[in-house]
mmJSON file of the N, C-alpha and C atoms, coordinates in Angstrom:
{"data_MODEL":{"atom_site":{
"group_PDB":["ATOM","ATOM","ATOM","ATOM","ATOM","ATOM","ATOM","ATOM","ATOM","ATOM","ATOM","ATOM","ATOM","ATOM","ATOM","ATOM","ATOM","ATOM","ATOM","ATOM","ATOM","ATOM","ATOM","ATOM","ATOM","ATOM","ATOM","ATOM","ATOM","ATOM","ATOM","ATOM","ATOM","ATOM","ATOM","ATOM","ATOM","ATOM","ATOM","ATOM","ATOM","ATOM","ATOM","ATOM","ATOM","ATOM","ATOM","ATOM","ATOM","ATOM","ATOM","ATOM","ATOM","ATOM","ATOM","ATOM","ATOM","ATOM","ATOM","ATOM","ATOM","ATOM","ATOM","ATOM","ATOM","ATOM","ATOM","ATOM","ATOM","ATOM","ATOM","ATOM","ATOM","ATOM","ATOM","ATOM","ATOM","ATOM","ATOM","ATOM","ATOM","ATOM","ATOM","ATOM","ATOM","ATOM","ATOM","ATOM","ATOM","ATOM","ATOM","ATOM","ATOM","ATOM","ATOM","ATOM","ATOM","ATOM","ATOM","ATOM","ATOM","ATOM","ATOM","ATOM","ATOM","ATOM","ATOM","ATOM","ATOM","ATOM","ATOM","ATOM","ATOM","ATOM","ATOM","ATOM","ATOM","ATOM","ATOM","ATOM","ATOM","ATOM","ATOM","ATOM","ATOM","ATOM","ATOM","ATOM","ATOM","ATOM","ATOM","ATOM","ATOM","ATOM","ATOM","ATOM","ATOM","ATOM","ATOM","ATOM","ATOM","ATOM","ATOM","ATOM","ATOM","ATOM","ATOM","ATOM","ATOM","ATOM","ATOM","ATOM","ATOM","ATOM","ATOM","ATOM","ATOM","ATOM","ATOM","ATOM","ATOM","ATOM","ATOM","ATOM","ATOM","ATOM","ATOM","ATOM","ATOM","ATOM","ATOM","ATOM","ATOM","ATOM","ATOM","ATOM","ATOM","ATOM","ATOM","ATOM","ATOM","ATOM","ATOM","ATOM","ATOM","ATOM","ATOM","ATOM","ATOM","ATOM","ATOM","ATOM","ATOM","ATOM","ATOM","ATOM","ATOM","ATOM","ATOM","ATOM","ATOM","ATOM","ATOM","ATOM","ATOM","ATOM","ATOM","ATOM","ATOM","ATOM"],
"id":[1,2,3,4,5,6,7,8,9,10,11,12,13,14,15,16,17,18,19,20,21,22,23,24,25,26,27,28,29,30,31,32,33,34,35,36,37,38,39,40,41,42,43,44,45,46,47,48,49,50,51,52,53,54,55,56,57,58,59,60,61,62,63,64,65,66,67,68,69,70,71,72,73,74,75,76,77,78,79,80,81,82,83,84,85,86,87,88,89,90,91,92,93,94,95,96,97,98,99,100,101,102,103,104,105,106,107,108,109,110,111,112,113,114,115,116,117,118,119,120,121,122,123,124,125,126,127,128,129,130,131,132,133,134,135,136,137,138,139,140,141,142,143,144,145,146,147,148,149,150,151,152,153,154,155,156,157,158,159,160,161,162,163,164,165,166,167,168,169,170,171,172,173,174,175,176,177,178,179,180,181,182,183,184,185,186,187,188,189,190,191,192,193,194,195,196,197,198,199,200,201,202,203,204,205,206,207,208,209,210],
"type_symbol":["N","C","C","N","C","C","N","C","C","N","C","C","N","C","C","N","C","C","N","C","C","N","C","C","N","C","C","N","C","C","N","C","C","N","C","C","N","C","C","N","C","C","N","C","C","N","C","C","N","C","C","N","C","C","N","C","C","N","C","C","N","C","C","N","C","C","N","C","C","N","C","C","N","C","C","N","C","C","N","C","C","N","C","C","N","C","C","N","C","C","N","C","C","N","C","C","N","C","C","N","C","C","N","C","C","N","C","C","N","C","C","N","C","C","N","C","C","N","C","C","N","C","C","N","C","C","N","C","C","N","C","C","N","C","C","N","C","C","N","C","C","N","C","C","N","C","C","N","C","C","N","C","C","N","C","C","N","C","C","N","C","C","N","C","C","N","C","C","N","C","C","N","C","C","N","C","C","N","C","C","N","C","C","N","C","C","N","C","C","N","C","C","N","C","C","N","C","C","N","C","C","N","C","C","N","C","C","N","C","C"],
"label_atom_id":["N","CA","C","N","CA","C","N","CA","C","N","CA","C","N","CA","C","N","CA","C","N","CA","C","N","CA","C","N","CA","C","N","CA","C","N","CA","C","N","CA","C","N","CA","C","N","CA","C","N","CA","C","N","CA","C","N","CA","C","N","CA","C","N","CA","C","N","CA","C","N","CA","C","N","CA","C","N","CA","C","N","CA","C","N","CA","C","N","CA","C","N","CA","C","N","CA","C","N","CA","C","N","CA","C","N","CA","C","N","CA","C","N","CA","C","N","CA","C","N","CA","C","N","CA","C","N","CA","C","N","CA","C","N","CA","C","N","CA","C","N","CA","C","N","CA","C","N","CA","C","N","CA","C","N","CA","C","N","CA","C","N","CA","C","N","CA","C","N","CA","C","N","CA","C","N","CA","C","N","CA","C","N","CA","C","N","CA","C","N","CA","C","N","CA","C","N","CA","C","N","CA","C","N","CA","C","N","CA","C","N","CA","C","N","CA","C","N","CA","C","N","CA","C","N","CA","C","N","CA","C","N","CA","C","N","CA","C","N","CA","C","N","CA","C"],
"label_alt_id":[null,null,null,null,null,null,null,null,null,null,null,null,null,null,null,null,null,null,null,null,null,null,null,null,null,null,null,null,null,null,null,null,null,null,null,null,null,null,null,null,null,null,null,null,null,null,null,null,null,null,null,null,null,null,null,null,null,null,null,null,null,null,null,null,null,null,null,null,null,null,null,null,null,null,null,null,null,null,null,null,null,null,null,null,null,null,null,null,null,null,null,null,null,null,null,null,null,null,null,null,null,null,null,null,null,null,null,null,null,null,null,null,null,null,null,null,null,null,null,null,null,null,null,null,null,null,null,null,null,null,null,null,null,null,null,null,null,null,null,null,null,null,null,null,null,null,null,null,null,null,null,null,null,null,null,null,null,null,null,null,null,null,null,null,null,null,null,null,null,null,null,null,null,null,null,null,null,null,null,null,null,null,null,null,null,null,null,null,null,null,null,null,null,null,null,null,null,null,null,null,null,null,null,null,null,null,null,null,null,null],
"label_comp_id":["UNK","UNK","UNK","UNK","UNK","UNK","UNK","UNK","UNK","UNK","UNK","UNK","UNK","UNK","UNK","UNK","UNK","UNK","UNK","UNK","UNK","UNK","UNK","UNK","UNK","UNK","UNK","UNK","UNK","UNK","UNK","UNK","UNK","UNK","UNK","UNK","UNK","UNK","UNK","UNK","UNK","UNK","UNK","UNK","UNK","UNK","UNK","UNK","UNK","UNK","UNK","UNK","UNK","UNK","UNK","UNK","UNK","UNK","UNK","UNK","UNK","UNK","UNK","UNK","UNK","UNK","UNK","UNK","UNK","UNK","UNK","UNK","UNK","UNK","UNK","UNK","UNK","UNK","UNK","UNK","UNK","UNK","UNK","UNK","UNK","UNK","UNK","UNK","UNK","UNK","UNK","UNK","UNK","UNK","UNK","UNK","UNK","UNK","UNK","UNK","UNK","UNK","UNK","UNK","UNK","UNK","UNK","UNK","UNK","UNK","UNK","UNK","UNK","UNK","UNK","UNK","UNK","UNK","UNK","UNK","UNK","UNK","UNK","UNK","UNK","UNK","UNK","UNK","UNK","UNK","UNK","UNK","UNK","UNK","UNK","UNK","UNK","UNK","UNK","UNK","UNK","UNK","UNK","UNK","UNK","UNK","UNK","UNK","UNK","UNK","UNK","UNK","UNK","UNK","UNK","UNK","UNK","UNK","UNK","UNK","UNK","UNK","UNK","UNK","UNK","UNK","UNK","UNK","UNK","UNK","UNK","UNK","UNK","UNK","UNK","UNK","UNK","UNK","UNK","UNK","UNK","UNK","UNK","UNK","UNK","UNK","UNK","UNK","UNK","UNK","UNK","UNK","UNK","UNK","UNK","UNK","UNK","UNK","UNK","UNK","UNK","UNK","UNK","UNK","UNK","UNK","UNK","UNK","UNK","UNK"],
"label_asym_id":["A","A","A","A","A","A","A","A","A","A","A","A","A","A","A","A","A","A","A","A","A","A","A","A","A","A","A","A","A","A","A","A","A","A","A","A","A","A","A","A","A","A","A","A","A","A","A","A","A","A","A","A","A","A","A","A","A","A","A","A","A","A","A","A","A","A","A","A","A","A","A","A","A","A","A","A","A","A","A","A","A","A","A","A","A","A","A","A","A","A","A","A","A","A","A","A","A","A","A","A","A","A","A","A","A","A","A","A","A","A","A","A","A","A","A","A","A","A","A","A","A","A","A","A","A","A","A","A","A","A","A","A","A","A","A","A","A","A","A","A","A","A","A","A","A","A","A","A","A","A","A","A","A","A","A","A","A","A","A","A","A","A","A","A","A","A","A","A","A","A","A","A","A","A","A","A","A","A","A","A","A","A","A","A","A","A","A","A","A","A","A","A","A","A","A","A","A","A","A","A","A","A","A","A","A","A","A","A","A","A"],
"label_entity_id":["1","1","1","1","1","1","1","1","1","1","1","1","1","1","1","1","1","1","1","1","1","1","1","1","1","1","1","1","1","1","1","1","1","1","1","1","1","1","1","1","1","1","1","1","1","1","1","1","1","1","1","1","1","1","1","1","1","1","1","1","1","1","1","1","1","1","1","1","1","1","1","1","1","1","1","1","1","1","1","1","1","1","1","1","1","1","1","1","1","1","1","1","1","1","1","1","1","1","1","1","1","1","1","1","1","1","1","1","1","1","1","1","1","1","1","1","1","1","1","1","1","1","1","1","1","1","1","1","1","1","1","1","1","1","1","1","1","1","1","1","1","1","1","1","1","1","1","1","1","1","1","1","1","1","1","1","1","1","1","1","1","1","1","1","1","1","1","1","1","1","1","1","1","1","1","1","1","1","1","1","1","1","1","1","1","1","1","1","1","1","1","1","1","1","1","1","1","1","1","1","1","1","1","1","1","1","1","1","1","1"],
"label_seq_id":[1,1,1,2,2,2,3,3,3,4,4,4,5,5,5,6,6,6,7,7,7,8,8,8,9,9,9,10,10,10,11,11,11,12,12,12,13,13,13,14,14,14,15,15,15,16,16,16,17,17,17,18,18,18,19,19,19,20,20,20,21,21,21,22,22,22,23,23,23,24,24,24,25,25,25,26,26,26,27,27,27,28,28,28,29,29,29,30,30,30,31,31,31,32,32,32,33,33,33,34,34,34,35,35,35,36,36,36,37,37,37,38,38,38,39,39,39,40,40,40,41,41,41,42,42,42,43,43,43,44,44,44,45,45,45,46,46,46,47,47,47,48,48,48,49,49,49,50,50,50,51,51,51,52,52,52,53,53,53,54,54,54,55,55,55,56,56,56,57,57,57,58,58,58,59,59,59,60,60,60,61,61,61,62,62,62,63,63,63,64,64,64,65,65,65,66,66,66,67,67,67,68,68,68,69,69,69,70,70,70],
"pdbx_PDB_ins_code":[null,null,null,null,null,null,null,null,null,null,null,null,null,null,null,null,null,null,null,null,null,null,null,null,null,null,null,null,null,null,null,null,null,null,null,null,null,null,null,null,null,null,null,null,null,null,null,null,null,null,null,null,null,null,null,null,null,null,null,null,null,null,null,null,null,null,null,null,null,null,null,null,null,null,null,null,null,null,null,null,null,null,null,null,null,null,null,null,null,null,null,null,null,null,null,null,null,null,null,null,null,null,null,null,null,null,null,null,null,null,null,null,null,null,null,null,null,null,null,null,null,null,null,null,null,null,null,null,null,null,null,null,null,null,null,null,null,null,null,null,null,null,null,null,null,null,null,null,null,null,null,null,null,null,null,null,null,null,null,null,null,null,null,null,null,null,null,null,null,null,null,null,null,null,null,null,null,null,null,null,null,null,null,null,null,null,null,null,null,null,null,null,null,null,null,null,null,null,null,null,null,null,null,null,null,null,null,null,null,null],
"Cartn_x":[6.638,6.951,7.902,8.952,10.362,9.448,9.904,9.434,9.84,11.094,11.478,10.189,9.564,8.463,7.141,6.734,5.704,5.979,6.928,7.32,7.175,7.772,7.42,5.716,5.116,4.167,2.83,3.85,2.375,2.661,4.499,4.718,4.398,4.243,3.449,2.109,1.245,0.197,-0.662,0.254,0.335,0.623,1.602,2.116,1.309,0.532,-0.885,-2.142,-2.054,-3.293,-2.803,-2.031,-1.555,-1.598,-0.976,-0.662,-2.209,-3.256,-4.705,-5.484,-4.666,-5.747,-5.117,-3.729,-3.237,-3.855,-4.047,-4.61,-6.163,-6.857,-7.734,-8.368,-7.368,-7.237,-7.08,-6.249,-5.882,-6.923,-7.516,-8.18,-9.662,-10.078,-11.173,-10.474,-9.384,-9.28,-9.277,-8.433,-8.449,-9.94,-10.653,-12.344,-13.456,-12.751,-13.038,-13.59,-13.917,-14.605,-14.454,-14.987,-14.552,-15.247,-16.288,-17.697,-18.641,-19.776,-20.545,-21.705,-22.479,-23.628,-24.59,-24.582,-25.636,-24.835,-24.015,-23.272,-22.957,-23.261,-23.284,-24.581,-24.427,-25.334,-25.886,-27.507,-27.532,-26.479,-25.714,-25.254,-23.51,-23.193,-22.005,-22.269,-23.463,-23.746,-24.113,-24.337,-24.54,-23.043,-22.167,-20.819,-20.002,-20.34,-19.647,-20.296,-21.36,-21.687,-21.3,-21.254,-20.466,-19.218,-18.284,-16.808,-17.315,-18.092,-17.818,-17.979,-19.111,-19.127,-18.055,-17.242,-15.815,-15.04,-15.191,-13.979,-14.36,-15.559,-15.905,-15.682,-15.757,-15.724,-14.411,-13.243,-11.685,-11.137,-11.895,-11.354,-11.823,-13.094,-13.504,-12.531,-12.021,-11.064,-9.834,-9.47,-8.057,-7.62,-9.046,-9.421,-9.073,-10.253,-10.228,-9.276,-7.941,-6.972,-5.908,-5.674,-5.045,-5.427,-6.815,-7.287,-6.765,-6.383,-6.206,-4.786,-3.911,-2.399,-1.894,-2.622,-1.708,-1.733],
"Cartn_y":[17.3,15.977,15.295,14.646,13.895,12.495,11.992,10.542,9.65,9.709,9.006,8.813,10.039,9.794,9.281,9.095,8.9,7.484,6.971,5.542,4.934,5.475,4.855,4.83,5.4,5.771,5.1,4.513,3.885,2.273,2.009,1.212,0.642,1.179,1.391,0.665,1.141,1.092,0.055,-0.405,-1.977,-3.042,-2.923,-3.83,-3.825,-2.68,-2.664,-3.291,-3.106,-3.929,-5.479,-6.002,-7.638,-7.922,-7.402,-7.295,-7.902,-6.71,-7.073,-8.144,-8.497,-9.337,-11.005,-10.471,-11.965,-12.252,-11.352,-10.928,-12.118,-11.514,-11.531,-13.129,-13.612,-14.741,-15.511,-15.121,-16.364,-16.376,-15.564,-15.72,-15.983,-15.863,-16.891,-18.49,-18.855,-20.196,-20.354,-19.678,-20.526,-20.074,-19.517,-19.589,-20.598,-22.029,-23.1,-22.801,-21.245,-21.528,-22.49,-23.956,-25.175,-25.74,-25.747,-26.663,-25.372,-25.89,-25.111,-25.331,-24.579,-24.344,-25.727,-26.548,-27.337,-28.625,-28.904,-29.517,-29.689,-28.819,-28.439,-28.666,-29.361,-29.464,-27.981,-27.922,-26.644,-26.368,-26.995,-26.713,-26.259,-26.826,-25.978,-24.808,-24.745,-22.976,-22.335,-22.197,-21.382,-21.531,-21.983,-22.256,-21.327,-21.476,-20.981,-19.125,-19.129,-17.898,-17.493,-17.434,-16.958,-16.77,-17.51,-17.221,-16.251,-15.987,-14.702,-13.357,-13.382,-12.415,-12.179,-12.821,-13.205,-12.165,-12.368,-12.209,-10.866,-10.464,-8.729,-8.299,-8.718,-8.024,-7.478,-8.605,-8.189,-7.563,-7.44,-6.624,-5.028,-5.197,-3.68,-3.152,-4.319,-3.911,-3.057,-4.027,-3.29,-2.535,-2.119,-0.819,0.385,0.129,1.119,1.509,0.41,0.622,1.213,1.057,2.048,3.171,3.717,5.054,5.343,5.132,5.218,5.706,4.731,5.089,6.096,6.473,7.956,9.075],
"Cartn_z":[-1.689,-1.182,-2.164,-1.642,-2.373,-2.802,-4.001,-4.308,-3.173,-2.253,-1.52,-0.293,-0.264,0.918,0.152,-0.76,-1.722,-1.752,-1.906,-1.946,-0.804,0.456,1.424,2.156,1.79,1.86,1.659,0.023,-0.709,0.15,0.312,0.645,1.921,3.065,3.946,4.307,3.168,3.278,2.478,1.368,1.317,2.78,3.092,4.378,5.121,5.622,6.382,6.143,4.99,4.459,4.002,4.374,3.968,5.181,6.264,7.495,8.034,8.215,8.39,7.53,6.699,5.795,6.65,6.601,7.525,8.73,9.121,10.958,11.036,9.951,9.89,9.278,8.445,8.18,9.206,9.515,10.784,12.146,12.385,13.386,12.743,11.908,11.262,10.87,10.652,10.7,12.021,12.7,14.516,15.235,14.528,15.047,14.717,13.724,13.417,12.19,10.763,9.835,8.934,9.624,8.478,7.896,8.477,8.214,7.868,6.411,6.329,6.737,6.871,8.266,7.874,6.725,6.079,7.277,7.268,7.868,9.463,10.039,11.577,12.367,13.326,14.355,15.099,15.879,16.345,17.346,18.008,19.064,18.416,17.35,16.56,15.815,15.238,14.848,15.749,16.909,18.295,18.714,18.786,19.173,17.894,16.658,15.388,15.7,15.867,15.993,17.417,18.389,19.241,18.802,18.611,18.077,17.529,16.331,14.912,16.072,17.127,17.692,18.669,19.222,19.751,19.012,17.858,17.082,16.553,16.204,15.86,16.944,18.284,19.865,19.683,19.243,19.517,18.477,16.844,16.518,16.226,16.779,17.358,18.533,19.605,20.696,19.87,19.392,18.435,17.428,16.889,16.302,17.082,18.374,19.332,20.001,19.976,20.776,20.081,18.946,17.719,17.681,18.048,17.808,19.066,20.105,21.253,21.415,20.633,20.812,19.934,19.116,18.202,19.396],
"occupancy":[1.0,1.0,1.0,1.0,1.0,1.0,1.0,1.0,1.0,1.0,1.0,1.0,1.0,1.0,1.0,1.0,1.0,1.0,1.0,1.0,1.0,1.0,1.0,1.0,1.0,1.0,1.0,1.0,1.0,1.0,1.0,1.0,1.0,1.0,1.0,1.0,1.0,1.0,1.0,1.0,1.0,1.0,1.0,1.0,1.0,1.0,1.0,1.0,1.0,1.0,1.0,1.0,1.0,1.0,1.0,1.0,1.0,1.0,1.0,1.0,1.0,1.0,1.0,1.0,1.0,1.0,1.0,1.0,1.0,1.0,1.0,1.0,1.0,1.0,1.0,1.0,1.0,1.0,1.0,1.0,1.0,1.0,1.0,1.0,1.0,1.0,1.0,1.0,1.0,1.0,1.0,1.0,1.0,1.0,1.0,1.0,1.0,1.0,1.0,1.0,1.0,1.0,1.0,1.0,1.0,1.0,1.0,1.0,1.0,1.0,1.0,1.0,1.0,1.0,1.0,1.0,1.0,1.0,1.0,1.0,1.0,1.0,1.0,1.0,1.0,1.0,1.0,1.0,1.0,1.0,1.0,1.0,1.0,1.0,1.0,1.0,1.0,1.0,1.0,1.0,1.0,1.0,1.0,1.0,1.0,1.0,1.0,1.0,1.0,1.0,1.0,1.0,1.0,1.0,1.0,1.0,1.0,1.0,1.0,1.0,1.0,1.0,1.0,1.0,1.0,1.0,1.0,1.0,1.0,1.0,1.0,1.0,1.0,1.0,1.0,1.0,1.0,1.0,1.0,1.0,1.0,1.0,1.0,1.0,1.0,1.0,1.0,1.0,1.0,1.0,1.0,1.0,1.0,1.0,1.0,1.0,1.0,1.0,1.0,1.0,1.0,1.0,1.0,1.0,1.0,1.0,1.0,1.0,1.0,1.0],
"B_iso_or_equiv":[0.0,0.0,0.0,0.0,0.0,0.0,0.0,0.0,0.0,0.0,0.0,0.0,0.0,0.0,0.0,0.0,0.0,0.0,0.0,0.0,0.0,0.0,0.0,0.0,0.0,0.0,0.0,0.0,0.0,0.0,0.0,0.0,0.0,0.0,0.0,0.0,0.0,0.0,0.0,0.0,0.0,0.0,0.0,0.0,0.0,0.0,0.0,0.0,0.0,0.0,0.0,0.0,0.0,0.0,0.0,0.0,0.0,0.0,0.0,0.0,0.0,0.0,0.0,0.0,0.0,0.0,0.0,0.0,0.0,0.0,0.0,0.0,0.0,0.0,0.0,0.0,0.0,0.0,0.0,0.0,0.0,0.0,0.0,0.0,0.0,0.0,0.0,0.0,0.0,0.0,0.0,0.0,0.0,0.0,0.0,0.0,0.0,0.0,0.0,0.0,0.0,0.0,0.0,0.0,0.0,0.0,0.0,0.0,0.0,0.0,0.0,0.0,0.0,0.0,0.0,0.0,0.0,0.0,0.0,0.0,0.0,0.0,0.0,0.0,0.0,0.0,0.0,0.0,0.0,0.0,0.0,0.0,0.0,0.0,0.0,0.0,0.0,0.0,0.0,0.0,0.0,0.0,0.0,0.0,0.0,0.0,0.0,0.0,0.0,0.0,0.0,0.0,0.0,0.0,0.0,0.0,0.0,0.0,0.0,0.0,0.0,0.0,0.0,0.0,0.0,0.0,0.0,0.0,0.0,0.0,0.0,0.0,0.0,0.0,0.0,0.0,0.0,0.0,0.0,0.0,0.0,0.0,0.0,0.0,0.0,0.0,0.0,0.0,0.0,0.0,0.0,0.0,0.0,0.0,0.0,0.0,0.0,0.0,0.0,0.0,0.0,0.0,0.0,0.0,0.0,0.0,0.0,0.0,0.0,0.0],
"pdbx_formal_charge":[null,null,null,null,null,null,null,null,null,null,null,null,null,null,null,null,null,null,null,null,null,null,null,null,null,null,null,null,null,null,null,null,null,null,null,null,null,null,null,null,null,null,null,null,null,null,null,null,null,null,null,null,null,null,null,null,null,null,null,null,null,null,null,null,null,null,null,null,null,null,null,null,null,null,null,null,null,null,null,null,null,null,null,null,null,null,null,null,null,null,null,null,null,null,null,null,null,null,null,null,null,null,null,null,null,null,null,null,null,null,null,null,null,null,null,null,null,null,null,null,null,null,null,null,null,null,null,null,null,null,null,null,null,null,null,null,null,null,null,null,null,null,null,null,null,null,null,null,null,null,null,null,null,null,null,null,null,null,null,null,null,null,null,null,null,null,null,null,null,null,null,null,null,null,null,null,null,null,null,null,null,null,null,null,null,null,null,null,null,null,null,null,null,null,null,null,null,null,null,null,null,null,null,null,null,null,null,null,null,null],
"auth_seq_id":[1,1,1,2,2,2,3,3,3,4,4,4,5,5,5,6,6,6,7,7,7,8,8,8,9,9,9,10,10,10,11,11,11,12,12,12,13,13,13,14,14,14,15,15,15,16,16,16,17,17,17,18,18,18,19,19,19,20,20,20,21,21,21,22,22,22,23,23,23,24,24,24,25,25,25,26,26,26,27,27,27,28,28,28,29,29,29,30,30,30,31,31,31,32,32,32,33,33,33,34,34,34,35,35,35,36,36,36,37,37,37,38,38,38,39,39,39,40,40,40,41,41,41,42,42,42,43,43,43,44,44,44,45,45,45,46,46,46,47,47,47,48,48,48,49,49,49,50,50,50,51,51,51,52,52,52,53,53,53,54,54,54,55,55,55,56,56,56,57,57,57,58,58,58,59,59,59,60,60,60,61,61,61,62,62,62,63,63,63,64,64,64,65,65,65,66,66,66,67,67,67,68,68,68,69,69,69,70,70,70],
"auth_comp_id":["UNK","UNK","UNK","UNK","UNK","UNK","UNK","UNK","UNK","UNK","UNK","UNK","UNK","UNK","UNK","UNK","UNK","UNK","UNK","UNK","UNK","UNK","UNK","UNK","UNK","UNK","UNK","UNK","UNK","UNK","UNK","UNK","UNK","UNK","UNK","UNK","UNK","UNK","UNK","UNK","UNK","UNK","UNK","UNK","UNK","UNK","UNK","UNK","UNK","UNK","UNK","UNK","UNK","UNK","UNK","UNK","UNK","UNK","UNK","UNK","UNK","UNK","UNK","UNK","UNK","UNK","UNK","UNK","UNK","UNK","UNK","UNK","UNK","UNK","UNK","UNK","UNK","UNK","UNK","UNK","UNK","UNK","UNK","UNK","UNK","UNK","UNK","UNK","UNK","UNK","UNK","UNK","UNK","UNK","UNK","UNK","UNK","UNK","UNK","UNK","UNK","UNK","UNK","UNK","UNK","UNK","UNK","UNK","UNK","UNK","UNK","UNK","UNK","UNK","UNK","UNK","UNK","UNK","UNK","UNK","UNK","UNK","UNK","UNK","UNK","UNK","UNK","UNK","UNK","UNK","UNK","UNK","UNK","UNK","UNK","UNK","UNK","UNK","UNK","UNK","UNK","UNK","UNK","UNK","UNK","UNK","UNK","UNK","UNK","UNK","UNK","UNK","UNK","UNK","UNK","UNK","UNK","UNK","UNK","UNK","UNK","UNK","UNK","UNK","UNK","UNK","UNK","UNK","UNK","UNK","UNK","UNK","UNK","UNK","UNK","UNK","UNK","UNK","UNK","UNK","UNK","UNK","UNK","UNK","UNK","UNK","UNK","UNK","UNK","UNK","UNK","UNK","UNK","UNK","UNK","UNK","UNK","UNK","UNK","UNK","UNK","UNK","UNK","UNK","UNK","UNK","UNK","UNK","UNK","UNK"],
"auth_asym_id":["A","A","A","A","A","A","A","A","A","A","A","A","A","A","A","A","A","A","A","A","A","A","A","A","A","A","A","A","A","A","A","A","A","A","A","A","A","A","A","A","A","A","A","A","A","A","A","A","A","A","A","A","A","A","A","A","A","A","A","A","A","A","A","A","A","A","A","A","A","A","A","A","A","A","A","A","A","A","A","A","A","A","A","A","A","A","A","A","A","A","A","A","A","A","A","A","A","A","A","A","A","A","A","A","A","A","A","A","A","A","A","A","A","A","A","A","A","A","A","A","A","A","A","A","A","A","A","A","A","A","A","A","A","A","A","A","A","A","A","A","A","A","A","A","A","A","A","A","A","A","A","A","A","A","A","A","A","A","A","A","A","A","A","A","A","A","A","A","A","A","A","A","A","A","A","A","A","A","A","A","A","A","A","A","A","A","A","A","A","A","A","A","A","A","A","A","A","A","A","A","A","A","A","A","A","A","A","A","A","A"],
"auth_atom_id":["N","CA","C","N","CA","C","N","CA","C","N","CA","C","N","CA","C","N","CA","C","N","CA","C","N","CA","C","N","CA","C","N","CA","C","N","CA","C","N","CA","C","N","CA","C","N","CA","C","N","CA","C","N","CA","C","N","CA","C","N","CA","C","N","CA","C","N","CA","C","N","CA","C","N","CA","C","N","CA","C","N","CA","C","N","CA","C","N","CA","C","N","CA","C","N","CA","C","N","CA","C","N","CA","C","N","CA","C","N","CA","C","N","CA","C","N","CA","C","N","CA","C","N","CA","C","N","CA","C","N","CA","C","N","CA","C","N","CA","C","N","CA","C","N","CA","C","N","CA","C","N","CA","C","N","CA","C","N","CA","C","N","CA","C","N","CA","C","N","CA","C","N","CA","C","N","CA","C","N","CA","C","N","CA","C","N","CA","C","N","CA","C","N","CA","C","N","CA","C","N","CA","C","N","CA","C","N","CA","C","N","CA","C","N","CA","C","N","CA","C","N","CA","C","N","CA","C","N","CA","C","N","CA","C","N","CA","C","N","CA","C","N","CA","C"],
"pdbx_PDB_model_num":[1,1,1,1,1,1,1,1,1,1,1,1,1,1,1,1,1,1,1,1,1,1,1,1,1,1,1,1,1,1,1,1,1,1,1,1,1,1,1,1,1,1,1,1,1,1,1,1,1,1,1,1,1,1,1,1,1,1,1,1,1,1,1,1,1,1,1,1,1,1,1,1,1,1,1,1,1,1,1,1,1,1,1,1,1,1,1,1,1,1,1,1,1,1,1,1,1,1,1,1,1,1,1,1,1,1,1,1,1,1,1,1,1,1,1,1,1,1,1,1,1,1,1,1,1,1,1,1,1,1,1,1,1,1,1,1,1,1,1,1,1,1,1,1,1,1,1,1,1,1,1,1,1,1,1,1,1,1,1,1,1,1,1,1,1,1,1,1,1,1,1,1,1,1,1,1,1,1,1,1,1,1,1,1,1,1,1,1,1,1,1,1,1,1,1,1,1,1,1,1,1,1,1,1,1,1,1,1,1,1]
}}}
């Protein structure tokens, strides 16, 4: 293997992992994590916990759908 592919490679796989960490960021802020649970009414931690399961639902979806497209 040429350094030229070793480089792209490692490089790669950084961008992937910033990539997902952004992903992942952002859809826990737009899932409201703002308020901590001491702070929330029952009817916003039943609302906060739905979203979290929302949000493992879709990115189990897009896991699965990557394994899907190779």
């Amino acid at each position: 293997m040429d350094f030229n592919r070793i480089v792209t490679m490692i490089t790669r796989m950084f961008t992937r992992r910033a990539t997902n960490w952004g992903i992942r960021k952002g859809i826990d802020l737009a899932a409201g994590k703002g308020k901590p649970a001491s702070q929330m009414t029952a009817q916003e931690r039943q609302l906060a916990r739905k979203g979290r399961q929302a949000v493992k639902l879709a990115r189990k979806s897009a896991r699965l759908g990557r394994k899907m497209g190779r």
